[in-house]
C-alpha positions as CSV (number, residue, x, y, z in Angstrom):
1,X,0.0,0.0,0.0
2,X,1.2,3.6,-1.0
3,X,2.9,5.3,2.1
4,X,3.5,8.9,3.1
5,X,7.3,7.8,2.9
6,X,6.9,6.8,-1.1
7,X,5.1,10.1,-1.0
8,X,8.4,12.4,0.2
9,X,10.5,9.8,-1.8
10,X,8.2,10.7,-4.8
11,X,8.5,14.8,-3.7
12,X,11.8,14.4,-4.3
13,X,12.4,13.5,-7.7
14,X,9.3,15.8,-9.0
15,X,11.1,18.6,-7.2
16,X,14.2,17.8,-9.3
17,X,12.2,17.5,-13.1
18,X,10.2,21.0,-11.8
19,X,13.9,22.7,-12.3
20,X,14.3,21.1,-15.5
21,X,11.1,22.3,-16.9
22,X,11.7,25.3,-15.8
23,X,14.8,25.2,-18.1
24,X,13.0,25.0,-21.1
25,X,10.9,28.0,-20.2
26,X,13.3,30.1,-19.9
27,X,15.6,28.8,-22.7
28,X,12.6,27.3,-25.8
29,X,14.1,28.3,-28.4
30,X,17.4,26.1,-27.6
31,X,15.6,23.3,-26.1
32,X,13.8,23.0,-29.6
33,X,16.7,23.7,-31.9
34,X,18.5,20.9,-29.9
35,X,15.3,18.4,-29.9
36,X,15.0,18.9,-34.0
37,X,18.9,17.9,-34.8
38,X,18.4,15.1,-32.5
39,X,15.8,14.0,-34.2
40,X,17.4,14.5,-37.7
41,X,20.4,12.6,-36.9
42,X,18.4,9.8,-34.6
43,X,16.8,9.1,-38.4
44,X,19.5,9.6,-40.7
45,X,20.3,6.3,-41.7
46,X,16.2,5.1,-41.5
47,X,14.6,4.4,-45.2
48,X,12.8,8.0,-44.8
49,X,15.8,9.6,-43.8
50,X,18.4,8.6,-46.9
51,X,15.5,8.9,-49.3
52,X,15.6,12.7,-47.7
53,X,19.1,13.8,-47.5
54,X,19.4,14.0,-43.9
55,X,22.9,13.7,-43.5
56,X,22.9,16.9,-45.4
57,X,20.2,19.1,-43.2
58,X,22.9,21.5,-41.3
59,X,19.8,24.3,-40.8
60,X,15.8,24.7,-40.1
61,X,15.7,26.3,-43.7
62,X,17.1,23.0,-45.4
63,X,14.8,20.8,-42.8
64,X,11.9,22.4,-44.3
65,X,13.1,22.0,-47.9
66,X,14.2,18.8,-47.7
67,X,10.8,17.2,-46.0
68,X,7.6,17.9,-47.7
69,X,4.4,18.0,-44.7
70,X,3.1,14.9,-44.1
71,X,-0.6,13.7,-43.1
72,X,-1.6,9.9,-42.2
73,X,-2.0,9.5,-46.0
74,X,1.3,9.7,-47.3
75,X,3.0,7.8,-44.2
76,X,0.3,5.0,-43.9
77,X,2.6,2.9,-46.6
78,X,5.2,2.8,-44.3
79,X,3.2,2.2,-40.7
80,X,2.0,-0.6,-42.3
81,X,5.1,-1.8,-43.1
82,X,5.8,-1.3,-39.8
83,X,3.0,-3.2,-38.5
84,X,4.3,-6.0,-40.7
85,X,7.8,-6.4,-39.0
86,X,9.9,-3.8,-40.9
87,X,11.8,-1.9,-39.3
88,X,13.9,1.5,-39.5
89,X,12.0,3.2,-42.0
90,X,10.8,5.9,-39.9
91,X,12.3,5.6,-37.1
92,X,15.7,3.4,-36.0
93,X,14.3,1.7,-33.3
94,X,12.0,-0.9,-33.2
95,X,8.3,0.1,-33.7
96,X,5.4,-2.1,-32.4
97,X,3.1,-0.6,-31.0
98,X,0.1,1.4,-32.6
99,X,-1.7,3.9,-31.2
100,X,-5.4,3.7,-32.6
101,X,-6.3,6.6,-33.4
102,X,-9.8,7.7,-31.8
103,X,-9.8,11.2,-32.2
104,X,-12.8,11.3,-34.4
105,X,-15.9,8.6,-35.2
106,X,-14.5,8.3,-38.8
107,X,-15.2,4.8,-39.8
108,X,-11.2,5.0,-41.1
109,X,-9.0,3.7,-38.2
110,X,-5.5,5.3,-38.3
111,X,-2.2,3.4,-37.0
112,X,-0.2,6.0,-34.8
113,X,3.5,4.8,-34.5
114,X,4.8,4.5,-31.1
115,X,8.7,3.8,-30.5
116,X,10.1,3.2,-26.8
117,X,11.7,6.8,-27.0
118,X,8.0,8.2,-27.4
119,X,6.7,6.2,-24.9
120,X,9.5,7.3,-22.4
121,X,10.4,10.2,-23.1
122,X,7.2,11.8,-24.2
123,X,4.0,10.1,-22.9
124,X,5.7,8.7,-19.9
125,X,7.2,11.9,-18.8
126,X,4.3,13.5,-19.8
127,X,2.4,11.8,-17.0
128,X,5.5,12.2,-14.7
129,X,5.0,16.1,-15.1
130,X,1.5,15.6,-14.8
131,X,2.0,14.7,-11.1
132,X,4.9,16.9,-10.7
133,X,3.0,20.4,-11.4
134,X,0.2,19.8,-9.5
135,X,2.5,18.7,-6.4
136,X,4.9,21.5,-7.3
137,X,1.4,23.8,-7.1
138,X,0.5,22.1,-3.6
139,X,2.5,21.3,-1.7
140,X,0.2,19.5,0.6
141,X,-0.1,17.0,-2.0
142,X,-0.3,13.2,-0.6
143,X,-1.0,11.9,-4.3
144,X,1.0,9.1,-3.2
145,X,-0.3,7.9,-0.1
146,X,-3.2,6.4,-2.5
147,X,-4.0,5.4,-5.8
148,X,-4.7,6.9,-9.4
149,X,-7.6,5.8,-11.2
150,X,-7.3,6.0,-15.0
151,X,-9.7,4.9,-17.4
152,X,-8.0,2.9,-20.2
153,X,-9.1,1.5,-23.7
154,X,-8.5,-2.0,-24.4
155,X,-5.4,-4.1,-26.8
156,X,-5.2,-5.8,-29.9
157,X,-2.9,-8.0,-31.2
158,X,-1.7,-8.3,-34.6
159,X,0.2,-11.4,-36.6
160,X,1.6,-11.0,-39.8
161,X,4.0,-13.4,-41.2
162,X,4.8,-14.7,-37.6
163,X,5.3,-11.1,-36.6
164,X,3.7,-9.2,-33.7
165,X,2.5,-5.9,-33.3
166,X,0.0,-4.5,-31.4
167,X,-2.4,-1.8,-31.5
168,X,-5.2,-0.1,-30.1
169,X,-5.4,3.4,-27.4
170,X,-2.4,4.9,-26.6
171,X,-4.3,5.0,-22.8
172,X,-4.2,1.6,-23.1
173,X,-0.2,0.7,-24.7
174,X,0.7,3.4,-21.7
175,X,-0.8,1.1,-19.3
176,X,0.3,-2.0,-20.6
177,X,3.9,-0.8,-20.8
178,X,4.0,1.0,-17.2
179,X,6.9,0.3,-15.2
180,X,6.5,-2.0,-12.0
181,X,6.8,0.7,-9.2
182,X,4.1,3.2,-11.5
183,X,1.6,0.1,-11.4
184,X,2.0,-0.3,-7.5
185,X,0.3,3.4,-7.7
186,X,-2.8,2.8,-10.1
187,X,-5.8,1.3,-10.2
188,X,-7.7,-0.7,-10.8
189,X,-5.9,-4.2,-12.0
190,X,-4.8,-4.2,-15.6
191,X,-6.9,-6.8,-16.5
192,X,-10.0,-4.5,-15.9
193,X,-8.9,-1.7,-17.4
194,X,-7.7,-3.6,-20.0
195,X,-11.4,-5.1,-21.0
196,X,-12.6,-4.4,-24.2
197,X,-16.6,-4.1,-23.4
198,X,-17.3,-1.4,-22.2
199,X,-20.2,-2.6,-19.9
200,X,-18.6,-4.9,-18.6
201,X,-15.1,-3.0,-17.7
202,X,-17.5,-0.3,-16.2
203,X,-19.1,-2.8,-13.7
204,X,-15.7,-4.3,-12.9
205,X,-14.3,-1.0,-12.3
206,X,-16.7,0.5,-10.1
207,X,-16.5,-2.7,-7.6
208,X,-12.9,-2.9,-7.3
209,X,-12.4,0.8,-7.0
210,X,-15.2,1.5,-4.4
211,X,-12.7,0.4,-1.3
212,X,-9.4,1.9,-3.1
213,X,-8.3,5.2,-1.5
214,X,-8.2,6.4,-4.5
215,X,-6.7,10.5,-4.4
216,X,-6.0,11.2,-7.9
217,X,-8.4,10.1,-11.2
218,X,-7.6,10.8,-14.5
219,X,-9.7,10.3,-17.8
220,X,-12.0,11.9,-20.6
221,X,-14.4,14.1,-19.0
222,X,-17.6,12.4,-20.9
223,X,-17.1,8.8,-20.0
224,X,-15.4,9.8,-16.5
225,X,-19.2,11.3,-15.3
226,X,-20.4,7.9,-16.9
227,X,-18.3,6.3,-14.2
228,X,-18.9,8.4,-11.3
229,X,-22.5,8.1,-11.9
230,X,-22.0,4.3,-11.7
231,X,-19.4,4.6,-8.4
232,X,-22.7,6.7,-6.7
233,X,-25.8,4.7,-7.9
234,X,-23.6,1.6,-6.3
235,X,-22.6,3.2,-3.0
236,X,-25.8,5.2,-2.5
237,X,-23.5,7.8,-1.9
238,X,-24.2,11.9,-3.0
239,X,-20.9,12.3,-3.7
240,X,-17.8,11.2,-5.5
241,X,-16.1,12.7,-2.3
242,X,-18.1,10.6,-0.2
243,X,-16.6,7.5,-1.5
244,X,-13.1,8.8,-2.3
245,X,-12.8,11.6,0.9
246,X,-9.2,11.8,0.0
247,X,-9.4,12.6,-3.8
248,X,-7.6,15.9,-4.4
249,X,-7.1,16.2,-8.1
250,X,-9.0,15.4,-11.3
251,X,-6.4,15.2,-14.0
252,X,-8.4,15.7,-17.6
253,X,-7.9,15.8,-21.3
254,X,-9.6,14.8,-24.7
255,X,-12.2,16.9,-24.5
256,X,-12.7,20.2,-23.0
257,X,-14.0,20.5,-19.5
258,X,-16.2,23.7,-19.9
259,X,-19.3,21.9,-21.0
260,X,-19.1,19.6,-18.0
261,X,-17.7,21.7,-15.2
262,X,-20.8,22.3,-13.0
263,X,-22.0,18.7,-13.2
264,X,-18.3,17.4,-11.8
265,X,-18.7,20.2,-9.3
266,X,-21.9,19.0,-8.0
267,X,-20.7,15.5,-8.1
268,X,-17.3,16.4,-6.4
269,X,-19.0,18.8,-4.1
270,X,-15.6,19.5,-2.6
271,X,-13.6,22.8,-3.0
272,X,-10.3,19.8,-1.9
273,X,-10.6,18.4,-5.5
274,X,-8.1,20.6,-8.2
275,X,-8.6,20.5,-11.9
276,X,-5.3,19.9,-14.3
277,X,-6.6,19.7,-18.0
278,X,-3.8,17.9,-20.4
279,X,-3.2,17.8,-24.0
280,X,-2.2,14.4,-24.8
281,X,-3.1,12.5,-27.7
282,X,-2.1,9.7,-30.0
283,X,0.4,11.4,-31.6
284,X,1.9,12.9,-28.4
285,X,1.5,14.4,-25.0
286,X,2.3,18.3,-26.1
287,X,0.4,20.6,-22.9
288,X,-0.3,20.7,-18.9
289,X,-2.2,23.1,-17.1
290,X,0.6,24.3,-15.0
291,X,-0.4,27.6,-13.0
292,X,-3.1,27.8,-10.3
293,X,-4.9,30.2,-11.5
294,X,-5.4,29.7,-15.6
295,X,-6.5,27.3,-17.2
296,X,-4.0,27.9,-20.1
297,X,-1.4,25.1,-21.0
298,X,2.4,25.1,-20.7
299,X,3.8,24.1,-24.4
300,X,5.9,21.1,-23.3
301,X,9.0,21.4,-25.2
302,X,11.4,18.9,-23.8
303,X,9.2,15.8,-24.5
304,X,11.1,14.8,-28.4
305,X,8.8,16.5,-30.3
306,X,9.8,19.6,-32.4
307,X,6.9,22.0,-33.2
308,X,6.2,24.0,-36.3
309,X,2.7,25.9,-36.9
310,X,0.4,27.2,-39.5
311,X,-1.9,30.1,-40.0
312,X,-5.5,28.9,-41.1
313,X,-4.5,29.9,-45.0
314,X,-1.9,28.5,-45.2
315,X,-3.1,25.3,-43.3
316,X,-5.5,24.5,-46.1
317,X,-2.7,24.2,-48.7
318,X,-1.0,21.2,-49.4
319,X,2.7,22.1,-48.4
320,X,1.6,25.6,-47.0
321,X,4.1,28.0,-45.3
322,X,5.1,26.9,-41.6
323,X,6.2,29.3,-38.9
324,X,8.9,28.3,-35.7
325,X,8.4,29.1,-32.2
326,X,9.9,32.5,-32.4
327,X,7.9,33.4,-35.1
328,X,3.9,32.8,-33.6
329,X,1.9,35.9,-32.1
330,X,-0.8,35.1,-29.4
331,X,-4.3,35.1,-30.2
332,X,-4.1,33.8,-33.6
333,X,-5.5,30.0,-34.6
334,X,-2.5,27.7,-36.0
335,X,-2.8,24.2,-36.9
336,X,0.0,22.1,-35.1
337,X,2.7,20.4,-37.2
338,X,4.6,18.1,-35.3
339,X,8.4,16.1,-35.8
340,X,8.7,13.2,-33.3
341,X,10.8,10.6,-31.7
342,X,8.1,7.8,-33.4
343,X,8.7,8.9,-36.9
344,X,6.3,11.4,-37.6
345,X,8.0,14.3,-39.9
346,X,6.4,17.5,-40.3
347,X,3.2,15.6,-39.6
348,X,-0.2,17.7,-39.6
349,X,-1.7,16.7,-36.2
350,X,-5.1,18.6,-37.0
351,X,-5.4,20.7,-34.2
352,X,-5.8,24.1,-33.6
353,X,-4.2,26.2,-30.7
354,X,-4.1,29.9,-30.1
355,X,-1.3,31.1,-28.0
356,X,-2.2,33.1,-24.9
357,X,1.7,34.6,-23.7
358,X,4.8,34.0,-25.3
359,X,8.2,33.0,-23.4
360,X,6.7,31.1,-21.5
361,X,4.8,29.9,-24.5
362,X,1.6,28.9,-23.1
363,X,-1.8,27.9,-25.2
364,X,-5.4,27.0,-25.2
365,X,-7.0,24.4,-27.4
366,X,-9.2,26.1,-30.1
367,X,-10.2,23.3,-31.8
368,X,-10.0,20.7,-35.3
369,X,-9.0,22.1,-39.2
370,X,-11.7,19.8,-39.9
371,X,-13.6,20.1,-37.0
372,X,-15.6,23.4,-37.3
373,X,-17.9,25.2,-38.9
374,X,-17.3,27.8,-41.7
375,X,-19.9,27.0,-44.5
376,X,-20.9,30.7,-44.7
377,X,-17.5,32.5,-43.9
378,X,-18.3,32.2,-39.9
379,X,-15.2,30.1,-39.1
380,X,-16.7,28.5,-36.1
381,X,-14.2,27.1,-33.5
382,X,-14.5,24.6,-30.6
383,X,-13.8,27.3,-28.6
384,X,-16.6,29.6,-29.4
385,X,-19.1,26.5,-29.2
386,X,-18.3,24.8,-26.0
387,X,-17.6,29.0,-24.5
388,X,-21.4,29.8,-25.7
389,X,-23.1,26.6,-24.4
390,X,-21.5,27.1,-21.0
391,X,-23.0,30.9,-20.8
392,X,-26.6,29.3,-21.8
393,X,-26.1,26.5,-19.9
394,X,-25.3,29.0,-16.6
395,X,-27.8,31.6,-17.7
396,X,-30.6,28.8,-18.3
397,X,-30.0,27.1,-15.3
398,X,-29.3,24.2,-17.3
399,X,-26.5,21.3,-17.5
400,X,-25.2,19.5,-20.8
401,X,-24.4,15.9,-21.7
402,X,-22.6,15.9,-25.2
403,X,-23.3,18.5,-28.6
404,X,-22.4,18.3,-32.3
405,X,-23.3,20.8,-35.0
406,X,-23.5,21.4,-38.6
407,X,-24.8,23.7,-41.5
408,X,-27.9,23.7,-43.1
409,X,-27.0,25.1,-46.4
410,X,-29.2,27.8,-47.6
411,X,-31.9,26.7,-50.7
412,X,-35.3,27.7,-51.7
413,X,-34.5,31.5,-50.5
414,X,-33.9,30.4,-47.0
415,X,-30.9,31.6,-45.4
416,X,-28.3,29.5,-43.8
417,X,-28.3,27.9,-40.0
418,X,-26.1,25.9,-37.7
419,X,-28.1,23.0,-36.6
420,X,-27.3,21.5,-33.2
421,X,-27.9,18.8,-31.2
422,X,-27.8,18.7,-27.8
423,X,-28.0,16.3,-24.8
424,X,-28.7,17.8,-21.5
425,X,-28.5,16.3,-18.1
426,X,-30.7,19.3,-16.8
427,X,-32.6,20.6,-19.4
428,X,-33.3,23.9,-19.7
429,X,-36.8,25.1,-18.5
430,X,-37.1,27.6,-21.2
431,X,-35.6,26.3,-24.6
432,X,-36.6,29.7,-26.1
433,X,-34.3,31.5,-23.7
434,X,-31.2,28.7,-24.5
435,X,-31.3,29.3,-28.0
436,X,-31.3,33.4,-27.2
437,X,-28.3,33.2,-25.1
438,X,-26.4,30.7,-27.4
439,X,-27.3,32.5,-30.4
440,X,-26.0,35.9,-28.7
441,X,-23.0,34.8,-26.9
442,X,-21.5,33.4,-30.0
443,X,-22.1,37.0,-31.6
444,X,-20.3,38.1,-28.4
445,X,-17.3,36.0,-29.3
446,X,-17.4,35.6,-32.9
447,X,-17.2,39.1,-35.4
448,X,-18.0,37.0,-38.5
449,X,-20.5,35.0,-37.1
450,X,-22.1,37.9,-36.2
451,X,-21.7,40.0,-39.0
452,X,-23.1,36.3,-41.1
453,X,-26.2,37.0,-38.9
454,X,-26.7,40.5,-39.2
455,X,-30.9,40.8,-40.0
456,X,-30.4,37.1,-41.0
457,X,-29.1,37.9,-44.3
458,X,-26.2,34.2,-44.5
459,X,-27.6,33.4,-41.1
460,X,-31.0,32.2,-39.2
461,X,-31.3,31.6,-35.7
462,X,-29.7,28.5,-34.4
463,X,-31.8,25.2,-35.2
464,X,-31.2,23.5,-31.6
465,X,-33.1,19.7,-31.0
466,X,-32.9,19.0,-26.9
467,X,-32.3,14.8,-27.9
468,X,-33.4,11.8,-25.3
469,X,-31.2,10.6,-22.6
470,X,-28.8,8.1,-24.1
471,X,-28.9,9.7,-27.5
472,X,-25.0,10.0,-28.4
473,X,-24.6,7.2,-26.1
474,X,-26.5,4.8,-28.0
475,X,-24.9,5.8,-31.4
476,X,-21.3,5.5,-30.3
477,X,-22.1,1.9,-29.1
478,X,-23.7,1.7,-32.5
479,X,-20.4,2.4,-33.8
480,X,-18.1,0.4,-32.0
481,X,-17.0,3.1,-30.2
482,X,-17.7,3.0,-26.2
483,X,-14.8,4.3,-23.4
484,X,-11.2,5.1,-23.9
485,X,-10.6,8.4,-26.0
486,X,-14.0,8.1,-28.4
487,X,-15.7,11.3,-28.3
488,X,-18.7,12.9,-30.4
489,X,-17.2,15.6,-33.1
490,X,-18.4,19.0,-32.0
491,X,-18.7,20.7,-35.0
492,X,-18.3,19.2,-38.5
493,X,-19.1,21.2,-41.9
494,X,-20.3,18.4,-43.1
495,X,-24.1,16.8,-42.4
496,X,-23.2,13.5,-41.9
497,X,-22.6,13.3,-38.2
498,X,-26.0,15.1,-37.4
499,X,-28.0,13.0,-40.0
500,X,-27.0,9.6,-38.9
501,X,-27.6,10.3,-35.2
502,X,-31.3,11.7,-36.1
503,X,-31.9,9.2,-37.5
504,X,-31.1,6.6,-35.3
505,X,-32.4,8.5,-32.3
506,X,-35.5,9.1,-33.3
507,X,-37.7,12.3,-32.7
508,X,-35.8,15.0,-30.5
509,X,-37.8,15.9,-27.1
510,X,-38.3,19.6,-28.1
511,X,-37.1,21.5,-30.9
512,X,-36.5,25.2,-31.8
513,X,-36.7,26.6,-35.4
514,X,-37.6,29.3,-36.4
């Protein structure tokens, strides 16, 4: 059982990596220069590396000459190669395991390379600084005098050719792969977080969890509520703090937090529990929470990853212009292209961030390239969407389950409108008034979305259907696609999200549309 003295042991050692991260801050520009040659001579003699000269790249200029961008597309010949058993193509270590990607509910599954050096030195250490910040933030901490929960995906195994590989997400391979003295710390066993039903692992979880002390849980927001409302209807308690009275910190990534913030606080009911939001994903672990009072991310620069960036025209071509570090302003979207220790090269991650301070170079999530709305020149973010619901949500007395949104395209002389779907745990008692505030908050925080609705000339008024309990629930099951890191697309410009979960939903409870 986890002691107070593993605790000061632990206190230790995160006091030592707090000086190193602090490093980086205050030196990014090195840290990254030094991480990108790494890399480039790490590679040099891999299949990917002779075929792009780079025993030759002596400067960032020749780097970005030399290696066109990359998206899943033009690297999947060589993951699955990979996958197959050969070997120092991308990378010269050995590859074999495969983060599945789950980012999206795309019926295409894509095969994320993970080396040992991207395990260690990024996902691993990612988790390390996890712990470290929030300790380093309070120093009361007594994480380890307990246990972390962490919800996990489930494993597959792959033969080819008397070869094995695995795949399946990355939650999951970190799990698997944890050291000995890390798995002493977690719960629950590895065989239940391991399961692959979802039903099942939830039952399972809740009953060997209930007696843990567990202080620290970490997990998608979405399916973490799923849990705790499992934990509570089993204990009859009122609270998650009721069961766990010595939780302190909800560690939480994948999807934004905003949307679900007063239902964890009424769950939690305890001003003891912090918040540390991450931004880890197949691909990488690339931003913690680290200050107190902010809820903006620390760009984690150390971690094997060299960063480049792109402004949302240039983004949209195929090998489009990319900017460094020192060249980003805050307050501007950029799509995230990414060089790492697994073999990705100047890979388009498909994310958007906008910078909030510079040196340190800290960022909030804005949202997807693909993953937003801008069918009438309104270039709706994540952001805006999940900010907006939150106001109607507090304005409206009113709590929210899960969203997605997309265009109706104007015809027959009707203007345009975003049509939403929306879950709630509380509805709203007025669904007039929701749709008001929605409608006017994103005018508030979006100048083309409300210039696009001016006297309704591109845009209508929202086109908001409250859906039945279970709604997204029941189509992600439908899909294959329970626990882990699955998650309903917020906003696609696209209508095939919103069409295929009417449809299998059945009549909304109430619907506005005017």
């Amino acid at each position: 059982m986890p002691t107070p003295f593993i605790n000061s042991i632990a206190s230790w050692f995160m006091t030592k990596r707090m000086h190193q991260i602090e490093l980086f801050m205050r030196y990014p520009l090195e840290v990254q220069h030094e991480w990108l040659f790494k890399l480039i001579s790490s590679a040099t003699e891999t299949e990917f590396g002779i075929k792009h000269g780079f025993g030759d790249i002596q400067s960032l200029e020749a780097f970005r000459e030399r290696i066109p961008l990359q998206d899943y597309e033009s690297l999947k010949p060589s993951i699955e190669r990979l996958r197959r058993g050969e070997q120092n193509i991308l990378w010269n270590t050995e590859v074999k395991w495969f983060a599945k990607s789950s980012g999206t509910t795309n019926d295409k599954s894509k095969f994320i390379p993970l080396s040992q050096e991207s395990l260690e030195e990024c996902h691993y250490r990612g988790g390390k600084d996890m712990v470290s910040i929030h300790c380093n933030n309070y120093p009361e901490a007594q994480l380890f005098t307990g246990k972390n929960l962490a919800l996990g995906g489930t494993l597959n195994k792959d033969v080819f050719d008397n070869y094995e590989s695995h795949h399946g997400d990355v939650s999951a391979i970190i799990i698997q792969n944890l050291p000995m003295w890390a798995e002493f710390l977690r719960a629950p066993s590895l065989e239940i977080a391991l399961l692959g039903n979802w039903d099942e692992k939830l039952e399972k979880l809740t009953q060997s969890t209930i007696n843990e002390n567990v202080t620290s849980v970490a997990g998608v927001p979405s399916w973490m509520l799923i849990l705790f409302k499992k934990i509570l209807e089993s204990t009859g308690k009122k609270t998650i703090s009721d069961v766990w009275p010595n939780l302190e910190v909800y560690f939480h990534g994948g999807v934004s937090l905003v949307p679900y913030k007063e239902q964890f606080s009424s769950i939690f009911r305890s001003s003891n529990v912090k918040y540390l939001e991450l931004y880890n994903a197949s691909e990488g672990f690339f931003g913690i929470q680290d200050q107190k009072d902010s809820d903006d991310l620390l760009l984690m620069l150390d971690y094997g990853i060299y960063y480049e960036f792109q402004t949302s025209d240039e983004w949209v071509k195929e090998n489009g212009k990319t900017l460094s570090l020192d060249e980003v302003k805050t307050d501007t979207n950029y799509a995230l292209i990414i060089t790492t220790n697994a073999g990705l090269w100047r890979y388009k991650l498909g994310d958007t961030i906008k910078f909030t301070s510079l040196y340190p170079f800290r960022f909030r999530i804005s949202g997807r390239t693909k993953h937003f709305i801008n069918a009438f020149g309104e270039e709706l973010m994540i952001d805006n969407a999940e900010m907006a619901l939150k106001i109607a949500c507090e304005r409206s007395d009113s709590a929210m389950l899960d969203f997605t949104a997309a265009p109706v395209y104007m015809d027959d002389g009707n203007t345009g409108a975003h049509e939403w779907l929306i879950e709630f745990e509380r509805p709203p008692e007025r669904a007039e008034f929701f749709v008001e505030v929605l409608d006017n908050t994103l005018k508030t925080l979006n100048s083309d979305y409300e210039a696009k609705r001016f006297n309704n000339y591109a845009l209508r008024q929202p086109i908001v259907h409250f859906l039945k309990p279970g709604s997204f629930y029941n189509w992600l099951k439908e899909r294959g696609k329970l626990g882990g890191q699955n998650k309903v697309p917020r906003l696609s410009n696209e209508r095939k999200y919103v069409e295929e979960i009417m449809k299998l939903c059945g009549p909304p409870l109430h619907s506005i549309n005017h």
